[in-house]
C-alpha positions as CSV (number, residue, x, y, z in Angstrom):
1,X,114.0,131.5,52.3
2,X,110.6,129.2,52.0
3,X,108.9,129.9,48.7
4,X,105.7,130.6,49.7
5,X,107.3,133.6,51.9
6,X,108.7,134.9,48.5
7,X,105.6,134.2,46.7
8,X,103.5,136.6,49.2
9,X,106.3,139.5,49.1
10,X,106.4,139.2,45.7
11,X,102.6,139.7,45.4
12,X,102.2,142.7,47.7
13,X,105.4,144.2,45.7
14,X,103.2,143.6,42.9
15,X,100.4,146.2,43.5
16,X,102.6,148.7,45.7
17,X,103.4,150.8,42.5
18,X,99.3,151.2,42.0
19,X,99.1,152.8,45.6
20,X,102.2,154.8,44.8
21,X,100.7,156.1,41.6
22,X,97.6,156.9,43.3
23,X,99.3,158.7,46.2
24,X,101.1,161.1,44.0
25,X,105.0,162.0,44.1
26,X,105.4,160.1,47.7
27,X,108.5,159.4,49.0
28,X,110.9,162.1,48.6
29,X,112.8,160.9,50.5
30,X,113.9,157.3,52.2
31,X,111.3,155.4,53.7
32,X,112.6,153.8,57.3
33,X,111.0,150.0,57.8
34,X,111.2,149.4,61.4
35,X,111.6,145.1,62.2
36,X,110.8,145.4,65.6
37,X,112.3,142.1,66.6
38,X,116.1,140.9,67.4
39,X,118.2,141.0,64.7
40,X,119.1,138.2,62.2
41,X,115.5,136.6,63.0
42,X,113.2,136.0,60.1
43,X,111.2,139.5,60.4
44,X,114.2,141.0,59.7
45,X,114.9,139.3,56.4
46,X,111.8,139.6,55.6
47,X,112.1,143.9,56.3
48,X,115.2,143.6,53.9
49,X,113.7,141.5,51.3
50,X,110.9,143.9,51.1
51,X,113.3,147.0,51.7
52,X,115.4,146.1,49.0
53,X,112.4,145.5,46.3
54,X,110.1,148.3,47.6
55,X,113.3,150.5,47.3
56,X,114.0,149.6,43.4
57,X,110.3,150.3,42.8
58,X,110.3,153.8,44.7
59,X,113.5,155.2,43.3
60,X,114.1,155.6,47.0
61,X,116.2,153.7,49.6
62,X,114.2,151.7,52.3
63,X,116.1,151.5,55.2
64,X,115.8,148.9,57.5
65,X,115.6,149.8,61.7
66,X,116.0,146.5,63.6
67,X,114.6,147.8,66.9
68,X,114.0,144.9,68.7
69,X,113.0,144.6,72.2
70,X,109.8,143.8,74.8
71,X,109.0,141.5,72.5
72,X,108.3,144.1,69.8
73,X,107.2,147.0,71.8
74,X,110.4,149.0,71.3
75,X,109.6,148.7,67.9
76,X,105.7,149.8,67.9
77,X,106.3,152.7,70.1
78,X,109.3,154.4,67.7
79,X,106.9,153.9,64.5
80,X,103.4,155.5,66.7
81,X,106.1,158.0,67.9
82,X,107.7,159.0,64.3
83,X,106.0,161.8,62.6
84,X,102.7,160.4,60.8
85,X,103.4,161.4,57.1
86,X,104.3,157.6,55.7
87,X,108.0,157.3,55.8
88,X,108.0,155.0,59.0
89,X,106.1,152.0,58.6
90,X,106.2,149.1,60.6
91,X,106.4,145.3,59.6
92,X,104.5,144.0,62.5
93,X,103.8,140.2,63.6
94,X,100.6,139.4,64.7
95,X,101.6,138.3,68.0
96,X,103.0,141.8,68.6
97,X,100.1,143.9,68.0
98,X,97.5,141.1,69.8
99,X,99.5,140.1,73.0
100,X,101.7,143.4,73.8
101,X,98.8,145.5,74.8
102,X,97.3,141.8,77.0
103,X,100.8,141.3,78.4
104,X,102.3,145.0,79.2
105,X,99.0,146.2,80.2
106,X,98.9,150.2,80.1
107,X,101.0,151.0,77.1
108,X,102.2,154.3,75.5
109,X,99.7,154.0,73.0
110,X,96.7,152.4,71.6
111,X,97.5,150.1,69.4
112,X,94.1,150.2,67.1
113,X,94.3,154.3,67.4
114,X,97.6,154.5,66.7
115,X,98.8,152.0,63.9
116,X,96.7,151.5,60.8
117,X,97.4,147.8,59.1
118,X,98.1,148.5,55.2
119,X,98.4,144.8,54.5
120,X,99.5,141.1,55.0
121,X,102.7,140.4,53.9
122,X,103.8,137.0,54.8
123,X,102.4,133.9,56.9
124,X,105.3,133.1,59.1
125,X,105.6,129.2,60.3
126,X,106.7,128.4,63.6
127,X,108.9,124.9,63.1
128,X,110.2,122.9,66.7
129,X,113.3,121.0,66.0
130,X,115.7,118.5,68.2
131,X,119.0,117.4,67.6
132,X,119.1,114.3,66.0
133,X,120.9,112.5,68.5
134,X,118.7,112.8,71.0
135,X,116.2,109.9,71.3
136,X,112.9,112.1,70.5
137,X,110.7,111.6,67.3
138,X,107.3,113.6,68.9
139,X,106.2,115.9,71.3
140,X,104.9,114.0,73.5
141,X,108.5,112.7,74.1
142,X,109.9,115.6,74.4
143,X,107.8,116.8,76.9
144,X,108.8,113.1,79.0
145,X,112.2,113.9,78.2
146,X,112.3,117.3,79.3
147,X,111.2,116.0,82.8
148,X,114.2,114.1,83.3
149,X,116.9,116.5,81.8
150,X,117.5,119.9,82.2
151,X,116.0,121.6,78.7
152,X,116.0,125.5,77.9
153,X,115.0,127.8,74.7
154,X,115.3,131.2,73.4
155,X,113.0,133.5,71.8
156,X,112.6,136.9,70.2
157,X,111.2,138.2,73.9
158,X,108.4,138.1,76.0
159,X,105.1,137.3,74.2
160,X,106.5,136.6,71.4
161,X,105.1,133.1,69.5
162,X,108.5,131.4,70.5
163,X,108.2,132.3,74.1
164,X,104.5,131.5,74.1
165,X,105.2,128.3,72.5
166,X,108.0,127.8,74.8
167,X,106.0,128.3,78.2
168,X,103.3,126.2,76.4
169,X,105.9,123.3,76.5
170,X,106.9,123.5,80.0
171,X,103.7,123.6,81.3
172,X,103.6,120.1,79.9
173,X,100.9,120.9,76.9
174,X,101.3,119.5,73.6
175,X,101.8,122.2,70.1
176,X,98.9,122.2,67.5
């Protein structure tokens, strides 16, 4: 796992038992931690990093609910539909709570009425990669490339960054 990703789990880790203490005898029971995205994807080692070290600190388990799905919407709409007393929280991406509601349109819910943001967790980086056989060093000739062979790619779901990054590519635009 990059460093830097430790170092910022690490530091929110760090002050969680000041909110705790403040809070009073919260939980009393296991805390879920809904990843809203696919499965063995770096949100959800993130939610198990931070489940296992937010569970050590608690005395509690934190369970981790891979829910993935609409790009994260599966996700959002179990944690705004779970009872509001703080044992479902959700690790969200940006991308989920900005271009879900711009994407899906009329949604189940409201997603500044209905979620409150407690904090930052990690800054996730998006990384392209080609095999290195292939004769492409820049993006600029992957895009040639990609007009003269058949190309595909994956990602967590619609508007997710991978698939916005993805339809970015085959439009012919070049990545930041």
């Amino acid at each position: 796992m990059h460093v830097m990703l430790r170092m910022l789990i690490l530091a929110v880790l760090a002050l969680f038992p000041l909110a705790v203490r403040a809070a009073g005898p919260w939980p009393e029971k296991p805390v879920k931690l809904v990843a809203p995205l696919a499965a063995g994807g770096p949100v959800e080692i993130a939610a198990r990093i931070l489940a296992e070290s937010l569970g050590a600190q608690l005395g509690k388990p934190v369970i981790v609910d891979n829910r993935g799905g609409e790009g994260g919407k599966v996700g959002v709409e179990a944690v705004t539909k779970a009872a509001p007393d703080g044992y479902t929280l959700l690790l969200a991406l940006d991308s989920i709570l900005a271009v879900n509601p711009l994407l899906y349109g009329k949604m189940n819910l409201d997603m500044n009425a209905d979620l409150t943001p407690v904090g930052q967790m990690a800054n996730l980086t998006s990384v392209l990669v080609v095999n290195a056989k292939l004769p492409i060093k820049t993006v600029p000739e992957l895009i040639a490339w990609s007009k003269t062979h058949r190309m595909t790619f994956g990602s967590g779901g619609n508007g997710t960054a991978g698939h916005l990054y993805g339809e970015r590519l085959k439009a012919g635009y070049q990545l930041d």
